[in-house]
N, C-alpha and C positions, 0 to 999 in steps of 0.2 A: 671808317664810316664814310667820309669823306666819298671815296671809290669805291664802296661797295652801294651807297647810293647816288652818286653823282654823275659818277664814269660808266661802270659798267658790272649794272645790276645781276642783268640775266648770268654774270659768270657763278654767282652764287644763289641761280634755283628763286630769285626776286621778281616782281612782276609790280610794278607802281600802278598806283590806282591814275587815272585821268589828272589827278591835279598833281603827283610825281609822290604823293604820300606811298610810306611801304607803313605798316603796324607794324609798331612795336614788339611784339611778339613773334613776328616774323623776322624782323631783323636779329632779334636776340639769337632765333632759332640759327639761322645764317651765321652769325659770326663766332655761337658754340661748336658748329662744325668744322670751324679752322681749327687745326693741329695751335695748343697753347691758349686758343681763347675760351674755353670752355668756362670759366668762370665771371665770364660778363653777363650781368642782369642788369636790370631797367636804371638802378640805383647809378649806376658807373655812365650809363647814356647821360641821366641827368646831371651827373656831376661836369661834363663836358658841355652841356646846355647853358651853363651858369659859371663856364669857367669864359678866356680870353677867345677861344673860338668859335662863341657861341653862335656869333653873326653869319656864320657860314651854313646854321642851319635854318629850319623853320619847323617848329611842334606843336601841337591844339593837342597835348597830354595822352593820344594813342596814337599818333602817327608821328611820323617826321621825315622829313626831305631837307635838302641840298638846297640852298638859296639858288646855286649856279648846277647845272648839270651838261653832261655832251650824250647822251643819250636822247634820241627820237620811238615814239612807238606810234605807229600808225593802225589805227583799227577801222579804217576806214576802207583800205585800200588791201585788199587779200594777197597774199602772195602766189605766185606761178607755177614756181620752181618750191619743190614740197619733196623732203628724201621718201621714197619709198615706203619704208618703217618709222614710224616714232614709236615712244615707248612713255607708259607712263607708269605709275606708282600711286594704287587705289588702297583704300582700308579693306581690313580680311570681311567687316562686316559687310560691305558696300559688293562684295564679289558675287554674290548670286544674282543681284538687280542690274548689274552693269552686264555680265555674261548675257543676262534674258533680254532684258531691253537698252541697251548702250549705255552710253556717257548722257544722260538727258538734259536738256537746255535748262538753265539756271538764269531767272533774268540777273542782267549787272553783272556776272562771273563768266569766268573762263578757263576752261581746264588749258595746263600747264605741261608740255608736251617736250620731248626730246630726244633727239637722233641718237644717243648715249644712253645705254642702261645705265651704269651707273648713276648718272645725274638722276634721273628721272626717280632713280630707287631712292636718293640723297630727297629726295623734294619729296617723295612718300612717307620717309621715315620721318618726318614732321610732324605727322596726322596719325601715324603708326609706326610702329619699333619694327614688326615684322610686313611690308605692304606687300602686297601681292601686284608684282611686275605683268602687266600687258602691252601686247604687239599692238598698232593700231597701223591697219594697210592702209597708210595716207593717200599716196597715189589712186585708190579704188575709191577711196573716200571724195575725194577731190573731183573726182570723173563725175561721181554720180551726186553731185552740185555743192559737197562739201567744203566750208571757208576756213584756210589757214592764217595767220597773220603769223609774220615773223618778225623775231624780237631779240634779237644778237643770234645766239645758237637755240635760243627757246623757237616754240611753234605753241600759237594760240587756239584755241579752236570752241566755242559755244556747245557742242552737242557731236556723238559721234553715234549712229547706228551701228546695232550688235551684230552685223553678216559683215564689217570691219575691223573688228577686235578678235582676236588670238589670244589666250594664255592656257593658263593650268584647269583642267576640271574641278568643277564645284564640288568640296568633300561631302561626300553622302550624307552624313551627319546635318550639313549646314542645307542640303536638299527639303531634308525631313522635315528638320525642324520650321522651313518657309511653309512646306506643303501644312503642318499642324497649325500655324499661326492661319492659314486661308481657310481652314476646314471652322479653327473655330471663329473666326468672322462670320462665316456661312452659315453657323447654327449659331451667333448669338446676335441677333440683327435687334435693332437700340427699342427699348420699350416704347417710346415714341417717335414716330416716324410723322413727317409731311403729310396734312393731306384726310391725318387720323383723328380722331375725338373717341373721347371717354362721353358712353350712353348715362343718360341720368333718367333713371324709371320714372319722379316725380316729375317730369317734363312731358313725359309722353299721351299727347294728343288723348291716344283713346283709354277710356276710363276703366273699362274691363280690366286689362293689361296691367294698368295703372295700379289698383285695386287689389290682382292677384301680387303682384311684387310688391305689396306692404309687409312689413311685420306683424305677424299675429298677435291678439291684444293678449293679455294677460286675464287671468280671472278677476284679480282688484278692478280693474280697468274699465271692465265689463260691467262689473259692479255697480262702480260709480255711473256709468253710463246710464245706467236704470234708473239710479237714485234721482238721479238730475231729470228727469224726465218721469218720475213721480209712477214708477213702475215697479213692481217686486221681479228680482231676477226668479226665474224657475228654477225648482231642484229635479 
């Protein structure tokens, strides 16, 4: 734990937040990926929390960090030199919206980027068992005013447009089923809208109008109506 947050995170697919916090969840995921540790959960962090070397960390109960760390992350400052390819690891559901319209800006987030399939597939399969691997032409991205920030071997990035991403075609099936999800948006638009109002007959100005949208009385009704007014109904 120690090294995988203090030293050097980015070698396992980590990415600290601004104050050097990594979640819980995340780190767990990370250190089930090492060959032998696959049986550590939250319960074994805290048992080290509460044991002799606890001072060496710091926790607020979803996060934790490294009292001392040797790691810098600048996000201030873009990198220059960007390889060519990186490659990232998206969910299968995520693959039709990233193909059409990119990577989209996330405020506070950053997609987690890497010159290594592998790795990149290792950091997908977090969020997915099966992720579906994309190219991302960094270089082209970069030209055309793109910001990378570099972070050991990772590469950071806010947002990528879809005429810089490569991968596999969107399965026909997962086509359809978008196109049927927008057809029925398109024919079920919300009972109330902005802007609308429900007419209320007994409101309206002219009396005519007013008069024919009543309900027709009853014969009792009618009845009475005579009675009170000292009239005999007609037969």
């Amino acid at each position: 734990m120690i090294y995988m947050l203090g030293h050097s995170p980015y070698e396992f697919g980590l990415v600290p937040d601004e104050e050097g916090f990594v979640p819980y969840k995340e780190l767990i995921r990370a250190i089930n990926e090492e060959p032998g540790w696959g049986y550590v959960r939250e319960g074994n962090i805290n048992e080290i929390l509460l044991g002799k070397e606890r001072d060496l960390f710091l926790s607020d109960g979803k996060r934790i960090k490294t009292t001392e760390r040797r790691w810098t992350l600048d996000l201030s400052h873009p990198t220059q030199s960007t390889p060519k390819i990186l490659y990232i690891g998206i969910r299968r559901k995520a693959h039709p919206v990233v193909m059409e319209k990119g990577l989209r800006k996330i405020k506070g987030s950053y997609y987690i980027l890497s010159p290594e399939r592998e790795v990149a597939r290792r950091i997908g399969m977090r969020r997915d068992q099966r992720p579906v691997l994309l190219e991302i032409i960094a270089h082209s991205a970069q030209s055309e005013g793109g910001f990378f920030y570099q972070f050991g071997d990772l590469f950071l990035t806010s947002e990528i447009s879809p005429q810089h991403i490569s991968g596999p075609s969107v399965p026909k099936d997962a086509i359809k089923e978008r196109e049927e999800k927008r057809l029925k948006v398109r024919k079920s638009p919300p009972e109330f809208q902005t802007g609308s109002f429900a007419l209320d007959i007994k409101r309206d100005p002219d009396q005519i109008r007013r008069q024919s949208g009543r309900k027709k009385r009853g014969w009792k009704e009618e009845a009475r109506r005579f009675r009170r007014k000292g009239l005999r109904r007609p037969f």
